[in-house]
N, CA, C and O atoms as CSV, one atom per row, in Angstrom:
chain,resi,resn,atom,element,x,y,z
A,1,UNK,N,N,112.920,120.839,91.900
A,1,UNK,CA,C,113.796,119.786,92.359
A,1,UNK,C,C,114.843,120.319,93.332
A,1,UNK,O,O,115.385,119.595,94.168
A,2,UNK,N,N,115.026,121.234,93.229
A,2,UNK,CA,C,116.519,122.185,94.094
A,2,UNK,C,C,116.330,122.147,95.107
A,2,UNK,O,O,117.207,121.653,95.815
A,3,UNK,N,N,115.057,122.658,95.747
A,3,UNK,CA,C,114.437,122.699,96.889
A,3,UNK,C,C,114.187,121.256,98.053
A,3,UNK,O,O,113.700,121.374,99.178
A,4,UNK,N,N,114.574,120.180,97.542
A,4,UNK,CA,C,114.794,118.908,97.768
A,4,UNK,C,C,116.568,118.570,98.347
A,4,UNK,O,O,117.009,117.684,99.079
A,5,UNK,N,N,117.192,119.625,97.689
A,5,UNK,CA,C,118.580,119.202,98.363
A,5,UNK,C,C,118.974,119.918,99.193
A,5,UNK,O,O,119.071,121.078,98.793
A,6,UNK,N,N,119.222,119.780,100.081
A,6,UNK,CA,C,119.824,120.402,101.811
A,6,UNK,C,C,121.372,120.269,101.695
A,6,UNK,O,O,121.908,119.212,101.364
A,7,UNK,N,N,122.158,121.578,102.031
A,7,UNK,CA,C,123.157,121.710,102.401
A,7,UNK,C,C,123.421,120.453,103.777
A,7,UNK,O,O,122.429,120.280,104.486
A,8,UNK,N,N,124.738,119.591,104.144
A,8,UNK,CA,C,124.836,118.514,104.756
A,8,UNK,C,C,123.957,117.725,105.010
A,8,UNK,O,O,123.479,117.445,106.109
A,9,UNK,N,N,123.635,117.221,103.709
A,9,UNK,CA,C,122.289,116.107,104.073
A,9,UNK,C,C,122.985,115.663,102.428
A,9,UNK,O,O,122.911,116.447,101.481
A,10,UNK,N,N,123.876,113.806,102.285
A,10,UNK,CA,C,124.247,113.946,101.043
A,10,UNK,C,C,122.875,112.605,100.811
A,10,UNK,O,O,122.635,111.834,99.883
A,11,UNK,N,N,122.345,112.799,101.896
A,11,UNK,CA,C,121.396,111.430,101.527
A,11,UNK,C,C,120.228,113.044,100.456
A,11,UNK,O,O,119.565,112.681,99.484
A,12,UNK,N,N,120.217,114.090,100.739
A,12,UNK,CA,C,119.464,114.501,99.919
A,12,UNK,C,C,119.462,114.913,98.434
A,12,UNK,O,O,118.559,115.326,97.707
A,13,UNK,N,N,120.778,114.663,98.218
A,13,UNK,CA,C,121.089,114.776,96.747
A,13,UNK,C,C,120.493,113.362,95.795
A,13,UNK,O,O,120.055,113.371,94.644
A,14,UNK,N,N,120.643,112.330,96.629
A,14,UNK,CA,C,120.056,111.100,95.961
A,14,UNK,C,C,118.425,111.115,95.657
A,14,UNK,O,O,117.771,110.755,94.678
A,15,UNK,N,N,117.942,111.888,97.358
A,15,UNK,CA,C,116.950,111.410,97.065
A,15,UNK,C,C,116.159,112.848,95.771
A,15,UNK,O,O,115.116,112.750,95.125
A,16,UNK,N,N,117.129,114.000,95.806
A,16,UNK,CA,C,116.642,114.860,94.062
A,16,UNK,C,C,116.851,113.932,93.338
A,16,UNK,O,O,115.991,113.879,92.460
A,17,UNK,N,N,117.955,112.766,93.235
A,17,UNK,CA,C,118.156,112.180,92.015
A,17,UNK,C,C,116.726,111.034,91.878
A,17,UNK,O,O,116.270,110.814,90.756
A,18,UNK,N,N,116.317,110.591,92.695
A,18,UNK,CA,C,114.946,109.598,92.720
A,18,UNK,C,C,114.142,110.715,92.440
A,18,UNK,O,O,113.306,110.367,91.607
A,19,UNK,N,N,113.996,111.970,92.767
A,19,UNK,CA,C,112.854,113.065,92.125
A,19,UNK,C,C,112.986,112.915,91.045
A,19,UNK,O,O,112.038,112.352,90.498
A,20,UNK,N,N,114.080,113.278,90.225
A,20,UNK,CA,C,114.632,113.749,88.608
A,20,UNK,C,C,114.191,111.862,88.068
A,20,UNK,O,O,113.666,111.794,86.956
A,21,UNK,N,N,114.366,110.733,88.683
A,21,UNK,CA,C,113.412,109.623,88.002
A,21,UNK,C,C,112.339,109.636,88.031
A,21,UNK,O,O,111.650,109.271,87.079
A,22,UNK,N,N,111.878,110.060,89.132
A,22,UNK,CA,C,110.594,109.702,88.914
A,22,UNK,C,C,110.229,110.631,87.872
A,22,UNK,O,O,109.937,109.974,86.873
A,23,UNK,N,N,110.072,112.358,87.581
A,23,UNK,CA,C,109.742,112.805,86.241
A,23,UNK,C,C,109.994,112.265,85.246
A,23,UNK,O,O,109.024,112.040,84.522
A,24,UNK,N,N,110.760,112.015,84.971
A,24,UNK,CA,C,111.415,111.455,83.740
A,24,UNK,C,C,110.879,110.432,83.396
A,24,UNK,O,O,111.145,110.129,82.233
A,25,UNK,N,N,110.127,109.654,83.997
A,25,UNK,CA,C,109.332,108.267,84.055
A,25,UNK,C,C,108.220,108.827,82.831
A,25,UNK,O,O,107.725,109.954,82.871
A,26,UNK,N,N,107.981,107.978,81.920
A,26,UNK,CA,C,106.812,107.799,81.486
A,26,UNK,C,C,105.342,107.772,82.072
A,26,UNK,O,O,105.423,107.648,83.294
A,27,UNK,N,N,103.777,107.858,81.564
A,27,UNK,CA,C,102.777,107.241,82.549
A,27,UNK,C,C,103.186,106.035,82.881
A,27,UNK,O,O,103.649,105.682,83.966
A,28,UNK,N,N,102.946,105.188,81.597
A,28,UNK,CA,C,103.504,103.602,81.853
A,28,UNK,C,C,104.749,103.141,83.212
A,28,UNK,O,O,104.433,102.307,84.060
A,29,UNK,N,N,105.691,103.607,83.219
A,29,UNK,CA,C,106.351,103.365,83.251
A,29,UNK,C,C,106.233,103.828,85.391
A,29,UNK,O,O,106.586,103.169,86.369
A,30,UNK,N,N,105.731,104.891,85.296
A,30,UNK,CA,C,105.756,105.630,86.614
A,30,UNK,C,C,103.848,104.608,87.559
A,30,UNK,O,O,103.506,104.593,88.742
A,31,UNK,N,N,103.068,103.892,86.156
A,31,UNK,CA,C,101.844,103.357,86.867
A,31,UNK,C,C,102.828,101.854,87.010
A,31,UNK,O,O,102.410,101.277,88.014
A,32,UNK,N,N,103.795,101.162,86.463
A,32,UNK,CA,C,104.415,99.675,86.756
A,32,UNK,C,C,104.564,100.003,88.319
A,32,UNK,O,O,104.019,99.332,89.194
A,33,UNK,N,N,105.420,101.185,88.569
A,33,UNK,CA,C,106.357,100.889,89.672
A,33,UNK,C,C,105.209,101.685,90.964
A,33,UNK,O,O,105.703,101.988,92.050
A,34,UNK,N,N,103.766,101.946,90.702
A,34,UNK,CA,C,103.049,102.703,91.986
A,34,UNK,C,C,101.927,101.134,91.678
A,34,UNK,O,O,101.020,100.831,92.454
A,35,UNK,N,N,102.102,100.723,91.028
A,35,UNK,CA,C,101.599,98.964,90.718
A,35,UNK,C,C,102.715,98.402,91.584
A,35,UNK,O,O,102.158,98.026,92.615
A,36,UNK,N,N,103.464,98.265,91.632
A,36,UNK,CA,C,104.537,97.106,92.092
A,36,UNK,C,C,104.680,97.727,93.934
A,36,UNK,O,O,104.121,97.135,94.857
A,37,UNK,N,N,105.358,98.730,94.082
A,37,UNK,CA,C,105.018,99.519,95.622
A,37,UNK,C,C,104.510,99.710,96.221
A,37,UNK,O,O,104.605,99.250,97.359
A,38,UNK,N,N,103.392,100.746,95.731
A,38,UNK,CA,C,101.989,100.942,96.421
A,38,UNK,C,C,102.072,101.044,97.864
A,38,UNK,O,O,101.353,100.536,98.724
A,39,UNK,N,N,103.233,101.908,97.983
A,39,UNK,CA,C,103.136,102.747,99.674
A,39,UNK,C,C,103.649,103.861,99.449
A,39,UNK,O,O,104.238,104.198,98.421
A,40,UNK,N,N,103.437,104.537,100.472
A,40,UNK,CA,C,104.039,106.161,100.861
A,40,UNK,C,C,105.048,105.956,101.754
A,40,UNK,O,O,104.738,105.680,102.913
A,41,UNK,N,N,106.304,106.046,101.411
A,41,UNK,CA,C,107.529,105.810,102.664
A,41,UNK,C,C,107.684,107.529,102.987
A,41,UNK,O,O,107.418,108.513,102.297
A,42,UNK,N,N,108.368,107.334,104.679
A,42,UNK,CA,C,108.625,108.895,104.561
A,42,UNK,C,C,110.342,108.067,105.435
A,42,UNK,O,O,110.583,107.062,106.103
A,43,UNK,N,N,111.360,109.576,104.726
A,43,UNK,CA,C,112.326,109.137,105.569
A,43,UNK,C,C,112.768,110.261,106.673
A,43,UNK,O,O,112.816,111.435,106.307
A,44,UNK,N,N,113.017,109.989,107.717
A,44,UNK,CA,C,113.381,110.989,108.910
A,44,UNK,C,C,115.205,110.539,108.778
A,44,UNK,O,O,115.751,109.474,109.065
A,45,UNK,N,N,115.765,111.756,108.260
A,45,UNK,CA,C,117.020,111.164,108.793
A,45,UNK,C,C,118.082,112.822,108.965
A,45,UNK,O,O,118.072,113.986,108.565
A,46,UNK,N,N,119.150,111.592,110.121
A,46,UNK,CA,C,119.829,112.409,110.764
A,46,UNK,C,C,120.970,112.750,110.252
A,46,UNK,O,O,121.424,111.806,109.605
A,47,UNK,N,N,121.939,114.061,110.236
A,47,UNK,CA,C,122.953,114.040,109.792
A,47,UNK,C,C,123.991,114.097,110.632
A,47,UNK,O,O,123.471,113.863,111.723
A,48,UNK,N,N,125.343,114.292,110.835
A,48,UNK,CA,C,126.336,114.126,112.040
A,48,UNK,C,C,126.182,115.159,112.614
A,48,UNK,O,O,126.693,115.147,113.734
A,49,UNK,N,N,125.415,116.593,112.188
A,49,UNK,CA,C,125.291,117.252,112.801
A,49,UNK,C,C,124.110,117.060,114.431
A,49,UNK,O,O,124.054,117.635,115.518
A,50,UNK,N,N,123.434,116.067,113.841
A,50,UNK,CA,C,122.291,115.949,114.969
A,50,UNK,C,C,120.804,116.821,114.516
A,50,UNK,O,O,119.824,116.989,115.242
A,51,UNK,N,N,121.047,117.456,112.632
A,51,UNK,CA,C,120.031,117.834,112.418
A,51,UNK,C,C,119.151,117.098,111.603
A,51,UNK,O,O,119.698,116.259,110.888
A,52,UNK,N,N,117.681,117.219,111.515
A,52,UNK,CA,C,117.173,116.377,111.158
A,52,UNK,C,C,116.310,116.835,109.588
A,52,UNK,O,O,115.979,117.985,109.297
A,53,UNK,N,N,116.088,115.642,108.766
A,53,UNK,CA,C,115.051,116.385,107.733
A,53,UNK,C,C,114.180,115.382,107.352
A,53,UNK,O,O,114.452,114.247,107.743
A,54,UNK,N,N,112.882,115.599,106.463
A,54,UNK,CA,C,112.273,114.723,106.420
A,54,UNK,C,C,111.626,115.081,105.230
A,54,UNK,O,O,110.938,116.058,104.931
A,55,UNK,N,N,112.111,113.751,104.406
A,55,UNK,CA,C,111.585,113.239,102.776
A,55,UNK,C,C,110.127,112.350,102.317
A,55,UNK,O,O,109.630,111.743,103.265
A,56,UNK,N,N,109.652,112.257,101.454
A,56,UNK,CA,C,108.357,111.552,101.767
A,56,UNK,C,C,108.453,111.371,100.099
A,56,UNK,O,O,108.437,112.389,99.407
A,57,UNK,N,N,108.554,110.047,99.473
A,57,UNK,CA,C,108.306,109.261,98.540
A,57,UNK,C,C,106.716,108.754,98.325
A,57,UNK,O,O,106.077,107.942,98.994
A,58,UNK,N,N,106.428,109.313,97.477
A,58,UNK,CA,C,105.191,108.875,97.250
A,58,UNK,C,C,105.067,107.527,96.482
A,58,UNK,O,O,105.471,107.610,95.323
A,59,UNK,N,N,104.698,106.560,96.778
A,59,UNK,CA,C,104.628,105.100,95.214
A,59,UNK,C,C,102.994,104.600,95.329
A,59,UNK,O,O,102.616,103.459,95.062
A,60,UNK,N,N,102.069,105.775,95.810
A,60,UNK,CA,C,101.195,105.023,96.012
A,60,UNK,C,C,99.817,105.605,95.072
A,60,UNK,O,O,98.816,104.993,94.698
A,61,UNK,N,N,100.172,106.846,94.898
A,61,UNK,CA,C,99.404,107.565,93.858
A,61,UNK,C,C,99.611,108.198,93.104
A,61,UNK,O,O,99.189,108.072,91.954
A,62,UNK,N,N,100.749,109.600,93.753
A,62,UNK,CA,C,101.028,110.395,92.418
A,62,UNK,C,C,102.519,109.999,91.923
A,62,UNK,O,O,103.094,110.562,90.992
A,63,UNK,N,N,102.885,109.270,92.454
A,63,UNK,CA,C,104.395,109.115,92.329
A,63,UNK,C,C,105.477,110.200,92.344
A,63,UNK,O,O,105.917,110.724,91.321
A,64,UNK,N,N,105.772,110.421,93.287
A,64,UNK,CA,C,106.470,112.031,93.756
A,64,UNK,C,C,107.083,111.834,94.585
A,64,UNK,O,O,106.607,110.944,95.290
A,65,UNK,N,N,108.470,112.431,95.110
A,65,UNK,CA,C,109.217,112.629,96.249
A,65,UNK,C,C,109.061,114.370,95.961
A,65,UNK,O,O,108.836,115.159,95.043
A,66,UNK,N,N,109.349,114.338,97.425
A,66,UNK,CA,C,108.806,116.051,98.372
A,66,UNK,C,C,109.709,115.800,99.702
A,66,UNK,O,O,109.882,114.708,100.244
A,67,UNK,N,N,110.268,117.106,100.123
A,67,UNK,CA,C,111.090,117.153,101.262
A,67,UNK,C,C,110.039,117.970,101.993
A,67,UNK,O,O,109.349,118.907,101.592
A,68,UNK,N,N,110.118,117.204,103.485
A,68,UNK,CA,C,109.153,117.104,104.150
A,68,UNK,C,C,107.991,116.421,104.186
A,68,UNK,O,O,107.925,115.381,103.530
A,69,UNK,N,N,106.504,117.002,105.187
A,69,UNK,CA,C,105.432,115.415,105.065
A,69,UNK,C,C,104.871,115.308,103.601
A,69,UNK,O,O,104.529,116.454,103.308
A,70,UNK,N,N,104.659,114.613,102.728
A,70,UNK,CA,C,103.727,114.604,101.564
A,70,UNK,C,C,102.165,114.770,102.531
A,70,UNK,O,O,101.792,114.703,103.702
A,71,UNK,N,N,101.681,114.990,101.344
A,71,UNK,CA,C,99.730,114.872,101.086
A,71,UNK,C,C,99.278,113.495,101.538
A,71,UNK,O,O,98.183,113.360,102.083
A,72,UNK,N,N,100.001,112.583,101.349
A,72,UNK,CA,C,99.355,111.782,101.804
A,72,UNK,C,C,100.405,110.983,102.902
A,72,UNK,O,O,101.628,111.052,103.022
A,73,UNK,N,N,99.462,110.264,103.580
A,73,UNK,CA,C,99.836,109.742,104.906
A,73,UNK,C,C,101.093,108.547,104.866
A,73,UNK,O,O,100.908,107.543,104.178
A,74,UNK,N,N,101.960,108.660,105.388
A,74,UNK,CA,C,103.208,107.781,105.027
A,74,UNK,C,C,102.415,106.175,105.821
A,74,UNK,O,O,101.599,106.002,106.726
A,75,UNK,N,N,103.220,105.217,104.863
A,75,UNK,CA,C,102.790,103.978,105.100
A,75,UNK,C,C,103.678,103.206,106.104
A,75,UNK,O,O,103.403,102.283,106.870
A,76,UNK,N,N,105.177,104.074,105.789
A,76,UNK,CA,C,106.240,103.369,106.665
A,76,UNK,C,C,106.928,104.629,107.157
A,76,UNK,O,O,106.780,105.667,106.511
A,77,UNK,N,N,107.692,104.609,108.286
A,77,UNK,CA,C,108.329,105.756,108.567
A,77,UNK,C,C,109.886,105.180,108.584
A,77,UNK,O,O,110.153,104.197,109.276
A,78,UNK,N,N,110.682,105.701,107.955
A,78,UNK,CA,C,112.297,104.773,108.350
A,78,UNK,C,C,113.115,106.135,108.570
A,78,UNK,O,O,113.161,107.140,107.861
A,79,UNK,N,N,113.828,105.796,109.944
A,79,UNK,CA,C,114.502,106.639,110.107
A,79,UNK,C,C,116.425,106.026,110.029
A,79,UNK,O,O,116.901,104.900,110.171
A,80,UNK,N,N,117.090,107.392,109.741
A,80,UNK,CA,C,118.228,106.509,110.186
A,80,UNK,C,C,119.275,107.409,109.635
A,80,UNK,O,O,118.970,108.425,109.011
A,81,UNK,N,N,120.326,107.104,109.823
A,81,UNK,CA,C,121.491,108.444,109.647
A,81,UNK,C,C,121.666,108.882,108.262
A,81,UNK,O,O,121.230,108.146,107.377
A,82,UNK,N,N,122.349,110.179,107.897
A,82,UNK,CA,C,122.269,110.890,106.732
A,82,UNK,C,C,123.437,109.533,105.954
A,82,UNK,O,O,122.974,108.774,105.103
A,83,UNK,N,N,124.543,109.453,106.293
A,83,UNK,CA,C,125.806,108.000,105.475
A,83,UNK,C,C,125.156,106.731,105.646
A,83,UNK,O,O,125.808,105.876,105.045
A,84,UNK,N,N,124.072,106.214,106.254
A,84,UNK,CA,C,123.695,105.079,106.169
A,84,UNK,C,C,122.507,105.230,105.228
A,84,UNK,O,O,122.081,104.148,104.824
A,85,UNK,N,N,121.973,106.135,104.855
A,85,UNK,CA,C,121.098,106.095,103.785
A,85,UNK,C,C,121.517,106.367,102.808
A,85,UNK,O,O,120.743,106.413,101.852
A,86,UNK,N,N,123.052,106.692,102.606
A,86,UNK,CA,C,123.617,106.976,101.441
A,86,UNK,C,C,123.909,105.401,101.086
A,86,UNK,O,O,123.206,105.074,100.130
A,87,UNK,N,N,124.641,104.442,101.509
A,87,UNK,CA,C,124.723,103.257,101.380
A,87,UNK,C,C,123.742,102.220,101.457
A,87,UNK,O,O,123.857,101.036,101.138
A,88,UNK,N,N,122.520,102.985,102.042
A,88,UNK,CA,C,121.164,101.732,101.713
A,88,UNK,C,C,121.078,102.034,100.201
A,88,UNK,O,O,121.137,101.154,99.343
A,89,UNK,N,N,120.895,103.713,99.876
A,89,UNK,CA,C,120.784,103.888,98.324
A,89,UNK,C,C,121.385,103.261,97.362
A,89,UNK,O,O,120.817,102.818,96.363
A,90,UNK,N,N,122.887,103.169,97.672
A,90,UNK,CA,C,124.042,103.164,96.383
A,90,UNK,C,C,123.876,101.381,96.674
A,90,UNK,O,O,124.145,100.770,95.639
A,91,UNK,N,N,123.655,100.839,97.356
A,91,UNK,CA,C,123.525,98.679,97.608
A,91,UNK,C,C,125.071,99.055,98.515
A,91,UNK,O,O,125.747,98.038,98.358
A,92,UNK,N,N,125.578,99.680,99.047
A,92,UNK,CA,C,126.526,99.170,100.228
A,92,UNK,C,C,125.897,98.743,101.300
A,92,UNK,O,O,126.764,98.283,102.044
A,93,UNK,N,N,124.921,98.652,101.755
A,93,UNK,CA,C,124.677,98.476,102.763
A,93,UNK,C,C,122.856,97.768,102.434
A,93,UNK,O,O,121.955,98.249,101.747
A,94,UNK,N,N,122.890,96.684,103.132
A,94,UNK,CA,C,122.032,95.536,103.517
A,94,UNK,C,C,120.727,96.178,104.461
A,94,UNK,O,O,120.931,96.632,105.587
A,95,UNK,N,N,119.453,96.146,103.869
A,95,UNK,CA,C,118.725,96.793,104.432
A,95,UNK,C,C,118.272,96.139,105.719
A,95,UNK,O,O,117.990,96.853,106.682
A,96,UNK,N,N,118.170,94.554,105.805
A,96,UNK,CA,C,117.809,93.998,106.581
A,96,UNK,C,C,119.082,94.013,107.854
A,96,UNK,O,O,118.999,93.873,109.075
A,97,UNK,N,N,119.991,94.196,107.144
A,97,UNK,CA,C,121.294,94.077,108.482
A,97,UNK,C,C,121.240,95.406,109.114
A,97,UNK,O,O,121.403,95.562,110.324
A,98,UNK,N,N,121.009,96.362,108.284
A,98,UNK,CA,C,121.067,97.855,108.836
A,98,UNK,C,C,119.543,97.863,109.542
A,98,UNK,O,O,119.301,98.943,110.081
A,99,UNK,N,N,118.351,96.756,109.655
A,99,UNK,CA,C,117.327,97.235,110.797
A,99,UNK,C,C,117.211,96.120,111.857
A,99,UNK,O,O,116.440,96.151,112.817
A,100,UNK,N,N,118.352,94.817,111.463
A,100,UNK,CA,C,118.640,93.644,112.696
A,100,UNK,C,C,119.550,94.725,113.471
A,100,UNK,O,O,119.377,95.013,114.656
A,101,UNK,N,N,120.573,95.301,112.616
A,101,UNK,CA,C,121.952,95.772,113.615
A,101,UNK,C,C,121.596,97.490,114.436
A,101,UNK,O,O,122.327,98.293,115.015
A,102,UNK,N,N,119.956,97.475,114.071
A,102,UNK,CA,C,119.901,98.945,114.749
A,102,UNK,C,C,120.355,100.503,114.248
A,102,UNK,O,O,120.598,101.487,114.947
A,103,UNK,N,N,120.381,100.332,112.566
A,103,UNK,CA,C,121.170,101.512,112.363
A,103,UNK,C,C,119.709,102.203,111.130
A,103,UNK,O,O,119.674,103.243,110.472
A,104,UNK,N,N,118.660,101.035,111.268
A,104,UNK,CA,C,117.474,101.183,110.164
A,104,UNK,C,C,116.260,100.823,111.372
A,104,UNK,O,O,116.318,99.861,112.137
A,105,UNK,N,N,115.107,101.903,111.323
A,105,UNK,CA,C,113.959,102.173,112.299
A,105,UNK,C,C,112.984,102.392,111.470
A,105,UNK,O,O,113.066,103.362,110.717
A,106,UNK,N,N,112.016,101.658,111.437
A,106,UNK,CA,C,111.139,101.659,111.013
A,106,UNK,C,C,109.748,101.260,111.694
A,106,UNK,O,O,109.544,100.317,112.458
A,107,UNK,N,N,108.900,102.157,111.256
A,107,UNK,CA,C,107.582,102.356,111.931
A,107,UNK,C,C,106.354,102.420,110.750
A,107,UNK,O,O,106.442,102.834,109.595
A,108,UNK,N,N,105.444,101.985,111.305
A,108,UNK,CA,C,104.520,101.236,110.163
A,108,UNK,C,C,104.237,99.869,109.430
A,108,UNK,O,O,104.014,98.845,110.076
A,109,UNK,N,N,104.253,99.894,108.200
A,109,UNK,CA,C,104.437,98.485,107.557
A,109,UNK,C,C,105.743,98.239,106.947
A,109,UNK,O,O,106.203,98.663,105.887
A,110,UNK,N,N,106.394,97.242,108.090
A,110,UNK,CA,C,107.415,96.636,107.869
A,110,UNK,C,C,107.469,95.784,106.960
A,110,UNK,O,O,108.687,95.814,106.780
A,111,UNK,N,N,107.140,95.127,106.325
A,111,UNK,CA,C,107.072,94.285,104.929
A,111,UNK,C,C,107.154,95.503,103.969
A,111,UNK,O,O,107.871,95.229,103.006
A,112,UNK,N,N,106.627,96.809,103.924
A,112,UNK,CA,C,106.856,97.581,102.879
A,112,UNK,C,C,107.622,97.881,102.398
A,112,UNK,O,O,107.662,97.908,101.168
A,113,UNK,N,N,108.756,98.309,103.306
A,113,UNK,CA,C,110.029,98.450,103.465
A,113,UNK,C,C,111.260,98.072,102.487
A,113,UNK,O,O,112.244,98.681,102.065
A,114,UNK,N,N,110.516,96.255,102.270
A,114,UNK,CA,C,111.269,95.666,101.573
A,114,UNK,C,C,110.684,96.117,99.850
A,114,UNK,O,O,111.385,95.878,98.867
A,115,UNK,N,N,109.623,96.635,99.774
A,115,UNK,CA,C,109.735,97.064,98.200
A,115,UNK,C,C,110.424,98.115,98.361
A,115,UNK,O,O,110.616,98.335,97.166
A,116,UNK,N,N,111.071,99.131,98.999
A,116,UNK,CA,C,112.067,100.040,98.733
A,116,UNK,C,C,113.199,99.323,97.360
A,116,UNK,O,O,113.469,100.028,96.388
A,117,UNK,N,N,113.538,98.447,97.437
A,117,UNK,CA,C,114.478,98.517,96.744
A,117,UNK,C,C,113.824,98.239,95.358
A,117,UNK,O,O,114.733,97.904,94.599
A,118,UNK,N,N,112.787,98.239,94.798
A,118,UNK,CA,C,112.274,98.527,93.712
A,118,UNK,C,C,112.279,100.002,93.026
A,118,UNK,O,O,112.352,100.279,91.829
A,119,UNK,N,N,112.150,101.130,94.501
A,119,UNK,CA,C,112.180,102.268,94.286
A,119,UNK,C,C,114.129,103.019,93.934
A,119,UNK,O,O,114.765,103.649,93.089
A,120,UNK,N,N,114.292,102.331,95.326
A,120,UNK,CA,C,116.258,102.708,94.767
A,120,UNK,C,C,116.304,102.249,93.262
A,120,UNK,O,O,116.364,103.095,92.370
A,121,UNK,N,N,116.277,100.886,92.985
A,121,UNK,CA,C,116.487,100.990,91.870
A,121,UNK,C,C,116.318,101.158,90.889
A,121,UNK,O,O,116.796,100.393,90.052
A,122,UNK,N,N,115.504,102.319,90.506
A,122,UNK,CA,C,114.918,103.377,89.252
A,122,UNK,C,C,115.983,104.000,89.409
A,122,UNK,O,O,116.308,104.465,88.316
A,123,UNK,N,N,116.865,104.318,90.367
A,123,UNK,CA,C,118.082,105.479,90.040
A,123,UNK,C,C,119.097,104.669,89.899
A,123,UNK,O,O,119.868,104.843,88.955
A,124,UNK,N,N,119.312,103.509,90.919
A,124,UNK,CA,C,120.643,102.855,90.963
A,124,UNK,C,C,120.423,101.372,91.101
A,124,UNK,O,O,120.336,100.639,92.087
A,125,UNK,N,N,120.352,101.127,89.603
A,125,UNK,CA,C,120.171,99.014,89.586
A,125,UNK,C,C,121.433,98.438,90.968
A,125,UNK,O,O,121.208,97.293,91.359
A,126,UNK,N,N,122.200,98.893,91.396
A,126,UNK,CA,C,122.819,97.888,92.543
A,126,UNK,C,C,122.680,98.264,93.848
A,126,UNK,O,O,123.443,97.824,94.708
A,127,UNK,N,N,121.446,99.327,94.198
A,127,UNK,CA,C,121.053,99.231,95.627
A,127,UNK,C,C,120.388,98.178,95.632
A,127,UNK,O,O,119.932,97.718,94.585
A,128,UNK,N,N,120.186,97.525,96.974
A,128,UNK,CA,C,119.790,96.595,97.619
A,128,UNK,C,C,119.364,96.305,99.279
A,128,UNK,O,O,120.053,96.092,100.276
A,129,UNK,N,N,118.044,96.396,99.077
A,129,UNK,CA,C,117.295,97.154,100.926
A,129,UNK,C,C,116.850,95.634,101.432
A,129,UNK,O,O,116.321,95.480,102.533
């Protein structure tokens, strides 16, 4: 799991904390939510430094987050700054306003997108994408 968190990247501490759920998940419990998702998101995001990293959520088979590309082929690509993915995570911030207002990029299947917030919320019941 350690290997998942990047020095200035605080969007990467969340996304160890969506690692540390998803283990912790039961079978049951980890086949509801790759039943309910059933995509591979990957996230590209930037920090104020201008450096970049890239996470890859699995919900489509093994149920896994991995920093960098996963094994399997991402379904959606969303990119977007290291503090705006901290607030898509925690529900400050409106997923649909953050990709009308240009601050959320996404490539692939855009309808997928919107089951993200099935996935935030295994860690945090008041995100909201």
């Amino acid at each position: 799991m350690s290997d998942i968190v990047v020095p200035g990247f605080k969007s990467s501490e969340l996304i160890a904390e969506l690692s540390k759920a998803f283990e912790n998940f039961n079978a049951d419990e980890k086949a509801k939510l790759i039943k309910q998702v059933n995509g591979v998101f990957q996230f590209v995001i930037k920090n104020s430094e201008g450096k970049e990293e890239v996470f890859t959520v699995d919900c489509k088979k093994e149920g896994t987050v991995v920093r960098g590309k996963g094994s399997q082929k991402a379904d959606a690509i969303l990119s977007l700054k290291d503090g705006d993915f901290v607030d898509l995570a925690t529900g400050k911030l409106n997923g649909q306003k953050a990709y009308m207002g240009g601050k959320l990029k996404i490539k692939g299947q855009i309808m997928l997108a919107m089951k993200l917030d099935n996935v935030f919320k295994a860690v945090n019941p008041t995100a909201k994408l």
